[in-house]
DRENDO-1510 file (C-alpha; in Angstrom, 1 decimal, always signed):
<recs>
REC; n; res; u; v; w
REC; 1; UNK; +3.3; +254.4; -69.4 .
REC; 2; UNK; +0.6; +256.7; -70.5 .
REC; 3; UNK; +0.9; +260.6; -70.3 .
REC; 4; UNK; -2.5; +260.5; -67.3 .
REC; 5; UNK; -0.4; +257.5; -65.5 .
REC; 6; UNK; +3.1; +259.7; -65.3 .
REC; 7; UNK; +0.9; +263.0; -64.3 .
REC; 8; UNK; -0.4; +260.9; -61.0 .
REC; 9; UNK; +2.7; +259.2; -60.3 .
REC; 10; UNK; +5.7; +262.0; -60.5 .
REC; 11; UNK; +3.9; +264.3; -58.0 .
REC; 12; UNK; +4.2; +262.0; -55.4 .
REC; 13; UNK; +7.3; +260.4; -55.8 .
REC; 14; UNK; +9.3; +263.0; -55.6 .
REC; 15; UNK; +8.1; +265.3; -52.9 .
REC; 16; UNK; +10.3; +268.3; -51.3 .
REC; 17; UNK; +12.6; +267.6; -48.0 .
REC; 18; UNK; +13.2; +269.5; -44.8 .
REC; 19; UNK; +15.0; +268.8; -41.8 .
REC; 20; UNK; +11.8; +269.0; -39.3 .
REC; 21; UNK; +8.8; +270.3; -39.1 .
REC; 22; UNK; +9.9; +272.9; -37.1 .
REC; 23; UNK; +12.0; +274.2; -40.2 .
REC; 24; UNK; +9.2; +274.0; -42.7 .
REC; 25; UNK; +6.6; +275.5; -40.8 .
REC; 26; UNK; +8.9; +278.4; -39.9 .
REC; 27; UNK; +9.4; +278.9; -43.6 .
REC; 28; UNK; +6.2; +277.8; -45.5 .
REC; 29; UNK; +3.6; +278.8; -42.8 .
REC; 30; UNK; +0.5; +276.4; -44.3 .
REC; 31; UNK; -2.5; +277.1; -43.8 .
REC; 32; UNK; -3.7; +273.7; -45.4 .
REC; 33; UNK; -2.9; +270.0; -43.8 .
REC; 34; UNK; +0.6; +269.1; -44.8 .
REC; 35; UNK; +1.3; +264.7; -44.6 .
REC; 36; UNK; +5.0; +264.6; -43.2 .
REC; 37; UNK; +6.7; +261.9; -44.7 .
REC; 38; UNK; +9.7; +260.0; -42.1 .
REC; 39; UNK; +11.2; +257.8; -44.6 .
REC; 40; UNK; +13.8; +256.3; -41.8 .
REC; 41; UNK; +10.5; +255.5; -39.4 .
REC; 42; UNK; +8.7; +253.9; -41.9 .
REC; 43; UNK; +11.7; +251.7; -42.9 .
REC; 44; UNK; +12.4; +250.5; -40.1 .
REC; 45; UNK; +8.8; +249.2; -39.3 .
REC; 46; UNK; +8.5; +248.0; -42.5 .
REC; 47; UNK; +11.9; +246.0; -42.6 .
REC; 48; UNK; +11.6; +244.9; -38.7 .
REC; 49; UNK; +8.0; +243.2; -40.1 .
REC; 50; UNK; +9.4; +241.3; -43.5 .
REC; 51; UNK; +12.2; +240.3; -41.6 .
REC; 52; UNK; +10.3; +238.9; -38.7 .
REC; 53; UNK; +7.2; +237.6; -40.1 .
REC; 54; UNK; +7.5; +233.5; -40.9 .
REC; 55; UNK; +6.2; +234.0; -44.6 .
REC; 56; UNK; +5.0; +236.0; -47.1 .
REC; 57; UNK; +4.3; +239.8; -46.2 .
REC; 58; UNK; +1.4; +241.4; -48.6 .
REC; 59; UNK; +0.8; +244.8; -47.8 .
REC; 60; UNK; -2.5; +245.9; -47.3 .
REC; 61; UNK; -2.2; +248.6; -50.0 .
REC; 62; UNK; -6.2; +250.2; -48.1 .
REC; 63; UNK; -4.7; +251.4; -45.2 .
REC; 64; UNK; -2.1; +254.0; -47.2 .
REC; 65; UNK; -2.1; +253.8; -51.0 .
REC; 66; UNK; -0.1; +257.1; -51.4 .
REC; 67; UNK; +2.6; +256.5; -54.1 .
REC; 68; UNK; +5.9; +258.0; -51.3 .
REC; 69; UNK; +4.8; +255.5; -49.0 .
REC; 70; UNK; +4.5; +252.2; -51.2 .
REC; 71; UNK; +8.0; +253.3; -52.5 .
REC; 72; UNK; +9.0; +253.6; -49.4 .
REC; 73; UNK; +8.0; +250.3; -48.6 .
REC; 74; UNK; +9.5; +248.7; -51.4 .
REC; 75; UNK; +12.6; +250.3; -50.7 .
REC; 76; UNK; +12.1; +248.3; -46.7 .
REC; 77; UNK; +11.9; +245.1; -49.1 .
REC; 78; UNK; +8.2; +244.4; -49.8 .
REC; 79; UNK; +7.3; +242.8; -52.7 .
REC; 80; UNK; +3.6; +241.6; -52.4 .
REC; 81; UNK; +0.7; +243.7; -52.0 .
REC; 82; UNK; -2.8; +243.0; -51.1 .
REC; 83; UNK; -5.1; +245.1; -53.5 .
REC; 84; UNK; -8.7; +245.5; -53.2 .
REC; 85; UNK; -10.1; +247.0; -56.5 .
REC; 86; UNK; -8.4; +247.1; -59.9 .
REC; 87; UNK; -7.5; +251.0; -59.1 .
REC; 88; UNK; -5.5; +249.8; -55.9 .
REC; 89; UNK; -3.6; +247.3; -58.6 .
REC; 90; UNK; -3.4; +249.7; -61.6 .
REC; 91; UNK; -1.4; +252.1; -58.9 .
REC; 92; UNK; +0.9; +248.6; -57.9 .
REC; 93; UNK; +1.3; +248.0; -61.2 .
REC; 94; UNK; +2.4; +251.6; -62.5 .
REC; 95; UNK; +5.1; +251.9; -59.4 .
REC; 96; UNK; +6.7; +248.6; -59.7 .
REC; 97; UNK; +5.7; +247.1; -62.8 .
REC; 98; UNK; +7.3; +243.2; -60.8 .
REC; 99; UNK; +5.5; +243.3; -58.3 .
REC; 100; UNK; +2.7; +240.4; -57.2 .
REC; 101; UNK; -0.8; +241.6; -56.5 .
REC; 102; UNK; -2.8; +239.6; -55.0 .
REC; 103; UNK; -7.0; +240.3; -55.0 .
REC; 104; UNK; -8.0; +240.0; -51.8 .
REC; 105; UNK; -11.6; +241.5; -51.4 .
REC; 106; UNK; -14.1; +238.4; -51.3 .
REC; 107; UNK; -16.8; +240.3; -52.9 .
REC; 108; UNK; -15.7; +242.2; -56.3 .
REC; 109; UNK; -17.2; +244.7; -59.1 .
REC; 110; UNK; -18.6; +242.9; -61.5 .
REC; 111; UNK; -16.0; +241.8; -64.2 .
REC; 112; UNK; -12.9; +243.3; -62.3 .
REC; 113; UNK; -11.7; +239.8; -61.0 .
REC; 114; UNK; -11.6; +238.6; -65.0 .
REC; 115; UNK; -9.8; +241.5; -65.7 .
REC; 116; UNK; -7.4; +241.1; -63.0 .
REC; 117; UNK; -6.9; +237.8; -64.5 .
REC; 118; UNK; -6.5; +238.8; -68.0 .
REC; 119; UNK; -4.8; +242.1; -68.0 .
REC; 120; UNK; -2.7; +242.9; -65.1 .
REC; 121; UNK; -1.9; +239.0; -64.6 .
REC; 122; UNK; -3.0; +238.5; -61.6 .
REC; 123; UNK; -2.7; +235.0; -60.1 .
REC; 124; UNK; -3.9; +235.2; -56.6 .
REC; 125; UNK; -7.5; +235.3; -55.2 .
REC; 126; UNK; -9.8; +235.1; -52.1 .
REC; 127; UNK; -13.8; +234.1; -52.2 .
REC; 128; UNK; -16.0; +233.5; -49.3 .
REC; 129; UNK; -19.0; +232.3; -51.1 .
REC; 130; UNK; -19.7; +229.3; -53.6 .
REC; 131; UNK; -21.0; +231.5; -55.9 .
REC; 132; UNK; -17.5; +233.7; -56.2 .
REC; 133; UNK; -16.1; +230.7; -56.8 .
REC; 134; UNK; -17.4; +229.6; -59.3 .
REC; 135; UNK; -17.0; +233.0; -61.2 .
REC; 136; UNK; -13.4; +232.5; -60.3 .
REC; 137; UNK; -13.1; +228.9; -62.0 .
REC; 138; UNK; -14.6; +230.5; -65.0 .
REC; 139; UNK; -11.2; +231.5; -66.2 .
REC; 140; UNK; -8.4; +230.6; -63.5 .
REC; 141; UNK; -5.8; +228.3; -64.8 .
REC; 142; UNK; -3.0; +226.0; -62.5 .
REC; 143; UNK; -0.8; +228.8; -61.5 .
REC; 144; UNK; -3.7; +230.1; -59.9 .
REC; 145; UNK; -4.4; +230.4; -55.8 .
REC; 146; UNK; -7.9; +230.7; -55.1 .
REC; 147; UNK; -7.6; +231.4; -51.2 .
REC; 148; UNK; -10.9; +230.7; -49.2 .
REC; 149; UNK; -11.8; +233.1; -46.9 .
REC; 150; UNK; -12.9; +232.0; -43.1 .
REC; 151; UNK; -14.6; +233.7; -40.2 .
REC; 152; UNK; -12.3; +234.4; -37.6 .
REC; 153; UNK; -13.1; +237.5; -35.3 .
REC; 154; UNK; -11.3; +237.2; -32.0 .
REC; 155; UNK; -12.5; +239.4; -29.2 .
REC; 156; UNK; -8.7; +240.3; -29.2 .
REC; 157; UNK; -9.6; +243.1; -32.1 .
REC; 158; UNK; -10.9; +246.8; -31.9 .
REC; 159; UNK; -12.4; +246.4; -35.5 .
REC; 160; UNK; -14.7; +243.4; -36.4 .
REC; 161; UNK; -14.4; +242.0; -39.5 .
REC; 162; UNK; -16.2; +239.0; -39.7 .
REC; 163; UNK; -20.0; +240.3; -39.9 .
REC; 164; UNK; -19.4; +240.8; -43.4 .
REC; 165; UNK; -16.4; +238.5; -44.2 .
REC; 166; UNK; -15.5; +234.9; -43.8 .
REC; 167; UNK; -17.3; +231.8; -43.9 .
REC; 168; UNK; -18.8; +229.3; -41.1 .
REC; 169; UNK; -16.0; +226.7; -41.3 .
REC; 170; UNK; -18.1; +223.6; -42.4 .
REC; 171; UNK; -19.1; +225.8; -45.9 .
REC; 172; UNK; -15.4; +226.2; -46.3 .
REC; 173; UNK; -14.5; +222.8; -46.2 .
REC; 174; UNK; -17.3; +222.4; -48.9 .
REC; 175; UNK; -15.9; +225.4; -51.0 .
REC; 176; UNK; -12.6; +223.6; -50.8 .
REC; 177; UNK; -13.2; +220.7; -51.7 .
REC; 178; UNK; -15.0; +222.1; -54.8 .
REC; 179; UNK; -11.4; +223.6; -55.5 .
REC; 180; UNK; -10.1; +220.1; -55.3 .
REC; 181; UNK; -11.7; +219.1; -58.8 .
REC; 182; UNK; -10.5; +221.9; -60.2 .
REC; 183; UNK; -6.3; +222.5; -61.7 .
REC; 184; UNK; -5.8; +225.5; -59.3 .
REC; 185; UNK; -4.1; +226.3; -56.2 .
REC; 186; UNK; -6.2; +225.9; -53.0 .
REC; 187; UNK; -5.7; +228.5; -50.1 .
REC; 188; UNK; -7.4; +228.9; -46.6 .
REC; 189; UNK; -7.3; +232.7; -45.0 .
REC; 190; UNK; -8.7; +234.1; -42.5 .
REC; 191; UNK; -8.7; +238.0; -40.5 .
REC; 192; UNK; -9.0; +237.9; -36.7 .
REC; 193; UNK; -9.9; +241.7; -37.4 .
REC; 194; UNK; -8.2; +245.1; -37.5 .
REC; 195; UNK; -6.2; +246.1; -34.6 .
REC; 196; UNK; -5.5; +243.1; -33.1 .
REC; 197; UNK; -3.9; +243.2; -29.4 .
REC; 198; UNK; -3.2; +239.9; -28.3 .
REC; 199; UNK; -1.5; +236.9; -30.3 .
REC; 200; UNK; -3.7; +234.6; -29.0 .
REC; 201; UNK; -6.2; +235.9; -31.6 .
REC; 202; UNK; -4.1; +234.0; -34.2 .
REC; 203; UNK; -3.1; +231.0; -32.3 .
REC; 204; UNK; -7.0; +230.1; -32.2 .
REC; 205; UNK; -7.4; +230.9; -35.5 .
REC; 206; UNK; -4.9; +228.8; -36.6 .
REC; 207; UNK; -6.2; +226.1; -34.8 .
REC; 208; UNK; -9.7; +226.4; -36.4 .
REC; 209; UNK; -7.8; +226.5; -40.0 .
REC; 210; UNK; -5.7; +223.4; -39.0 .
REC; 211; UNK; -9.0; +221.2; -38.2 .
REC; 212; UNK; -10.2; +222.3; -41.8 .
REC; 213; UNK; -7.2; +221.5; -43.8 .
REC; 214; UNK; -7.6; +218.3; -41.8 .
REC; 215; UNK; -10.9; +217.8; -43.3 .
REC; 216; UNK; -10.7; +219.1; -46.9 .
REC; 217; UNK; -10.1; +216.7; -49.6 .
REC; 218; UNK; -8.0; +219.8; -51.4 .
REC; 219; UNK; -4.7; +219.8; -51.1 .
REC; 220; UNK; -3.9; +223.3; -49.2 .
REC; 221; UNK; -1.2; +225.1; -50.8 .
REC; 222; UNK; -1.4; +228.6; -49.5 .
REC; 223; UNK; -2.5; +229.6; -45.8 .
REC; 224; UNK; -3.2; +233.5; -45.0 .
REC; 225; UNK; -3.4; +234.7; -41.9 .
REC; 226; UNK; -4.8; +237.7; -42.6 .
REC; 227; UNK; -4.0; +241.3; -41.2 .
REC; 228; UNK; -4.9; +243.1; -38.1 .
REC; 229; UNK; -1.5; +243.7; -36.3 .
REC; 230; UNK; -1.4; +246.7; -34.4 .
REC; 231; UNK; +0.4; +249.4; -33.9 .
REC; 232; UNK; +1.9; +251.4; -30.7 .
REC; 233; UNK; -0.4; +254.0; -30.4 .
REC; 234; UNK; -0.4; +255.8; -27.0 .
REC; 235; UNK; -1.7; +254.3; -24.0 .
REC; 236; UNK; -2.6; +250.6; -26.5 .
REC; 237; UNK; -1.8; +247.7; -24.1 .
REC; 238; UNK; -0.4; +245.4; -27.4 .
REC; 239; UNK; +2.6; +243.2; -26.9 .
REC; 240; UNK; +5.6; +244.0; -29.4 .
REC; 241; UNK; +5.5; +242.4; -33.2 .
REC; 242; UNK; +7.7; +239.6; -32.1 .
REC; 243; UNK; +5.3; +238.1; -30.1 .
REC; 244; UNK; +3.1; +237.6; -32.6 .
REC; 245; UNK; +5.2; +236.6; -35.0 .
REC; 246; UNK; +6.2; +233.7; -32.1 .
REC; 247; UNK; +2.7; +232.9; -31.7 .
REC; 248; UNK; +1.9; +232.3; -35.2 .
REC; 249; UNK; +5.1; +230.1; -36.0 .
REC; 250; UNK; +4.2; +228.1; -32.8 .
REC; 251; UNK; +0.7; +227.7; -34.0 .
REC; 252; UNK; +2.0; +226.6; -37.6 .
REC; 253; UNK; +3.9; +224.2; -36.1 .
REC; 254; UNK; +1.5; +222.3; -33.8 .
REC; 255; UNK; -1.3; +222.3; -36.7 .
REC; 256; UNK; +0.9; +220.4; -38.7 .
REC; 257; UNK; +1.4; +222.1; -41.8 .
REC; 258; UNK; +3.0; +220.7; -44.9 .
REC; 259; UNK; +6.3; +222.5; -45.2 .
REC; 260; UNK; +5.4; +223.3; -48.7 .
REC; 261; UNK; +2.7; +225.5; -47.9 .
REC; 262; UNK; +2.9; +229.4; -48.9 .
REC; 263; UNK; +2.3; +231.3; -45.5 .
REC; 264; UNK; +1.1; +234.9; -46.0 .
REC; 265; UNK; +0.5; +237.9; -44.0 .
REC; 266; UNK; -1.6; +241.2; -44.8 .
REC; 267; UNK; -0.3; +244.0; -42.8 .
REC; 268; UNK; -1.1; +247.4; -42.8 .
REC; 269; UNK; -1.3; +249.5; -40.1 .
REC; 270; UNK; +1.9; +248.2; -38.8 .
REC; 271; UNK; +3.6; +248.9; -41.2 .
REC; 272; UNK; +2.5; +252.3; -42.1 .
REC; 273; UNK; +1.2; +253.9; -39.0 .
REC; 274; UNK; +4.4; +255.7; -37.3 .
REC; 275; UNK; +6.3; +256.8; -40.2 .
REC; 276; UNK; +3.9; +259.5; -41.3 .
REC; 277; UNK; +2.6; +262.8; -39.3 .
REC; 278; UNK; -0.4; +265.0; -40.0 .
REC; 279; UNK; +0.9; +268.5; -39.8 .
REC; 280; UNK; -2.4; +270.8; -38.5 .
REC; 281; UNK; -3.2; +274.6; -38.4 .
REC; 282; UNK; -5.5; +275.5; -35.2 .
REC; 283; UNK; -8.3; +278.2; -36.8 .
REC; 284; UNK; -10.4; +279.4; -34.3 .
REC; 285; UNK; -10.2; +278.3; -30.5 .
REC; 286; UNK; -13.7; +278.7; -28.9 .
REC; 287; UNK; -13.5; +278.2; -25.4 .
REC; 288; UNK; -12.2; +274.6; -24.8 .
REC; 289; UNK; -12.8; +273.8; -28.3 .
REC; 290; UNK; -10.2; +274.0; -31.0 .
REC; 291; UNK; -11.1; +274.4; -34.8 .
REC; 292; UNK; -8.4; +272.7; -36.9 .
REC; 293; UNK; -7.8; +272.9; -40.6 .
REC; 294; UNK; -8.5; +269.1; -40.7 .
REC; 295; UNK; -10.7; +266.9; -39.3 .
REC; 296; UNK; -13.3; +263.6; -39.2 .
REC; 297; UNK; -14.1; +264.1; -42.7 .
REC; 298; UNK; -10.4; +264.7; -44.0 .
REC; 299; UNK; -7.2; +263.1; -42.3 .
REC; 300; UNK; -8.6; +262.4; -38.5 .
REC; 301; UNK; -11.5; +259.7; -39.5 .
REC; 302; UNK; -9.9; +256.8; -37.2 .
REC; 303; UNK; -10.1; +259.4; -33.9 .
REC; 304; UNK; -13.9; +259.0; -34.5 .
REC; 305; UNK; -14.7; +255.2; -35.3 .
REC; 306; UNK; -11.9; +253.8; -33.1 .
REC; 307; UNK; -14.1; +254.5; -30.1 .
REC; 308; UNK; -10.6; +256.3; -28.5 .
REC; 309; UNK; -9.0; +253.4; -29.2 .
REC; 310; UNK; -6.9; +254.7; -31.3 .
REC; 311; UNK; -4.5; +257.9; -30.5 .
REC; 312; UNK; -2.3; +260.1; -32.1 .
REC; 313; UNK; +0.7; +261.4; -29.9 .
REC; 314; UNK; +1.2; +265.1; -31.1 .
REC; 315; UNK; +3.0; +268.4; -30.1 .
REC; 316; UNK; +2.4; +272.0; -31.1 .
REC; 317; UNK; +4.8; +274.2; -33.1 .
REC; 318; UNK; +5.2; +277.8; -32.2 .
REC; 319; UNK; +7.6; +279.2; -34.8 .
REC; 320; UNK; +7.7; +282.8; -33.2 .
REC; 321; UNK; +8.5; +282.0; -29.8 .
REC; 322; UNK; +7.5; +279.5; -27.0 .
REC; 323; UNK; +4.5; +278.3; -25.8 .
REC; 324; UNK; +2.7; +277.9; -22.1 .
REC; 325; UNK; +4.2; +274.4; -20.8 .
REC; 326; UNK; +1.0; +274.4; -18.7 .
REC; 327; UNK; -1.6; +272.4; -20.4 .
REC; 328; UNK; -5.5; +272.0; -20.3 .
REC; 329; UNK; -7.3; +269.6; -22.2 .
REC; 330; UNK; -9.3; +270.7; -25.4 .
REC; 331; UNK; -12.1; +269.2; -27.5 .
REC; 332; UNK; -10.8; +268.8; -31.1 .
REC; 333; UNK; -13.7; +270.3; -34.0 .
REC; 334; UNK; -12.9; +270.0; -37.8 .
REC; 335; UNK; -13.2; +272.8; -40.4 .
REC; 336; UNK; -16.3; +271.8; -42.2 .
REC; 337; UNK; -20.2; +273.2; -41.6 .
REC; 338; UNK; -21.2; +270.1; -40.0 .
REC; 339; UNK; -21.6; +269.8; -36.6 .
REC; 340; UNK; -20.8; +266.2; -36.5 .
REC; 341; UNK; -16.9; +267.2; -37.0 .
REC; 342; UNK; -15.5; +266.8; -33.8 .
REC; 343; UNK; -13.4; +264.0; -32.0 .
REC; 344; UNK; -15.0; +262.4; -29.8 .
REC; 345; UNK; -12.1; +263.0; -27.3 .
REC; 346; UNK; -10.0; +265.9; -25.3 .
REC; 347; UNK; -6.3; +266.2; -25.3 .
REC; 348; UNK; -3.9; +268.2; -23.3 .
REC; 349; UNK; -2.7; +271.3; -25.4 .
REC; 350; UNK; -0.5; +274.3; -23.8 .
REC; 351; UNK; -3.2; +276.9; -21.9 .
REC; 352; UNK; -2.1; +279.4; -23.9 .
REC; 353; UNK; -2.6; +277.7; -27.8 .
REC; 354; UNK; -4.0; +280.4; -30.4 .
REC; 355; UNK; -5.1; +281.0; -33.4 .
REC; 356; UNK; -2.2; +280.7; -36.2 .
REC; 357; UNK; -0.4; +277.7; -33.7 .
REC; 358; UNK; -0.1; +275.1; -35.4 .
REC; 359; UNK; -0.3; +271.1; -34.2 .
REC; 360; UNK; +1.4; +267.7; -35.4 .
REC; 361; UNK; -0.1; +264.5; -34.8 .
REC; 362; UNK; +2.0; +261.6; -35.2 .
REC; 363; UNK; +1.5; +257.8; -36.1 .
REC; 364; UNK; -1.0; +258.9; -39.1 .
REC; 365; UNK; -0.3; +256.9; -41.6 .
REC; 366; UNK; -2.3; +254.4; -41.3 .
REC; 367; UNK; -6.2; +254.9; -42.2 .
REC; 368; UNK; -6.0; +259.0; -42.9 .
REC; 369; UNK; -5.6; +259.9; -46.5 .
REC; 370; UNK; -6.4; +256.7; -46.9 .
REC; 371; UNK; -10.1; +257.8; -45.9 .
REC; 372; UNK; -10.2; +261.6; -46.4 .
REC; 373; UNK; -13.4; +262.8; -48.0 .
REC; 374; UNK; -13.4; +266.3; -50.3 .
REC; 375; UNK; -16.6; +267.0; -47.9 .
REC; 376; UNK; -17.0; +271.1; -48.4 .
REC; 377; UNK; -14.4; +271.4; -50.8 .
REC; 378; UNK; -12.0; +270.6; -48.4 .
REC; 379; UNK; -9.5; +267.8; -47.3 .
REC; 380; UNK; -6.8; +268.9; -50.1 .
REC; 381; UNK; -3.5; +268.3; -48.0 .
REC; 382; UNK; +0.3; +268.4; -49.5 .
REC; 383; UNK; +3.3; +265.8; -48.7 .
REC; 384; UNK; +6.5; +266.7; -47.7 .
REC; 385; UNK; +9.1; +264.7; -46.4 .
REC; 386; UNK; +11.0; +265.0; -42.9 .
REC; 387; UNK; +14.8; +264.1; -43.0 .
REC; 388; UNK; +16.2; +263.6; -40.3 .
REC; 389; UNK; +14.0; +264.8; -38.3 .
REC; 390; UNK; +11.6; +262.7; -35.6 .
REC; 391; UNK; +7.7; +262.4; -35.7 .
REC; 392; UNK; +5.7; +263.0; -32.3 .
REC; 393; UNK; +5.9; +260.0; -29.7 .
</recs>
């Protein structure tokens, strides 16, 4: 390992430990966004998923690449991750140097999926367009799984995927059967889109990907079902893991599938989402608007593209003495110049909440550092790690 490789890696890794938040507020007072780290929380997610799922559990290394959380993961018994870029793999690879990566984004920089190939060994591959393809049989060999890609948005989903992904099914058949010529691994995949909340979503999928494994001449060794499984935000009407897991087995079953075939799964959010907390420092309260240390352009992007969809339970931390336990509902404004950087939502905060209070939002692991910008100069934020302690519910 290189000297620039061990300077990114050790910071994260091993990351100081308090008993709550509580605690460490009392004694470090921040005045910058702290990520609060629940090892047990996300454990537990993460082990109640690879356990549960019927296959192969890839996770989604876009919705939380921060090097704590994908050993934290590893530790829950994940193996396989679904990498995006050659960055997102070169961070895999420097972790846990066995791992599998597998190169899931249908369109790549130019080059990247050769070097994939080449250098970091990479064996496993999704393409949504006949030219991609054939850039892909340029150099894959017969341990290689080139996965197409279908379009399969369900109305089940808050996030649609499929206006940029996937292909009509009749062009996949014709992509696969170009793969049957070839001496690699043929794969069908499709995402139902992010945030899924109903099962059903991937028991019509399936059925779409059964009717074109039916009419391929390739012989279909891998079948992905994408990501998209949520997690329990408040006030989401989503039916618990198992079900979906249910749902997809069933599905598998009344398609037909050869029992040889690899099933895989791309989770992210639910397996990252409620393990981590974004620890907050209110910095001016105007009225019925609160100024937070963080905001749209940091660590609080999904509050604003989720269409309040999406949110975080939290709870405010008074070190000094108690707060009001009457509440009133504030608007939530970021630190930065621009007026654009406030939620697009109110929540219920004690009437009295001041300056120097500070606020936790829990279940933000998923989607927040992953997306924080340095808009400003800002959305610099430190890890810590909360043992035993409970994030916000």
């Amino acid at each position: 390992m290189n000297t620039r490789a061990a300077r990114t890696r050790e910071p994260f890794v091993h990351i100081p430990r308090f008993e709550s938040t509580f605690d460490y507020v009392a004694s470090h007072r921040p005045t910058r966004p702290v990520h609060c780290l629940y090892p047990q929380v996300l454990h537990a997610a993460a082990s109640r998923f690879v356990s549960g799922f019927p296959g192969t559990v890839l996770y989604a290394v876009k919705a939380n690449p921060a090097p704590p959380v994908l050993k934290g993961l590893w530790e829950a018994g994940v193996r396989d991750f679904d990498t995006a870029s050659i960055e997102e793999i070169e961070l895999v690879r420097r972790l846990f140097p066995e791992a599998t990566c597998h190169f899931m984004a249908p369109a790549r920089l130019a080059g990247t999926a050769s070097e994939a190939f080449h250098r970091h060994g990479v064996r496993h591959f999704v393409a949504d367009h006949p030219s991609e393809v054939a850039r892909l049989l340029e150099f894959a060999d017969r341990h290689t799984a080139i996965t197409i890609r279908m379009k399969a948005f369900d109305p089940a989903s808050v996030y649609e995927l499929s206006t940029k992904f996937g292909a009509e099914p009749e062009a996949c058949i014709d992509m696969l059967d170009a793969l049957a010529a070839s001496n690699v691994r043929a794969g069908l995949s499709f995402n139902v889109g992010s945030l899924c909340l109903h099962p059903d979503a991937y028991v019509r999928a399936l059925t779409a990907a059964g009717r074109v494994i039916q009419s391929t001449r390739a012989r279909i060794e891998v079948l992905d079902v994408g990501g998209g499984f949520p997690a329990p935000y408040p006030g989401l009407s989503a039916p618990p893991l198992e079900a979906f897991f249910t749902g997809i087995s069933r599905a598998i079953d009344e398609i037909g599938l050869e029992p040889d075939i690899s099933v895989l799964g791309e989770p992210g959010r639910a397996l990252v989402a409620e393990g981590q907390s974004l620890l907050t420092q209110v910095i001016l309260v105007k009225d019925d608007l609160v100024f937070l240390n963080d905001g749209i352009y940091g660590n609080l992007k999904e509050l604003d593209i989720s269409k309040e969809t999406v949110t975080y339970p939290h709870r405010v931390i008074r070190p000094d003495g108690p707060h009001a336990s009457a509440v009133r509902r504030f608007g939530i404004a970021g630190p930065t110049c621009d007026s654009l950087d406030v939620i697009p939502m109110k929540i219920a905060l004690p009437v009295d909440l001041g300056e120097g209070d500070w606020i936790e939002f829990g279940m933000t692991g998923a989607y927040s550092n992953a997306m924080s910008t340095r808009f400003n100069g800002l959305g610099e934020a430190r890890w810590i790690e909360i043992l035993p302690g409970e994030p916000p519910r």
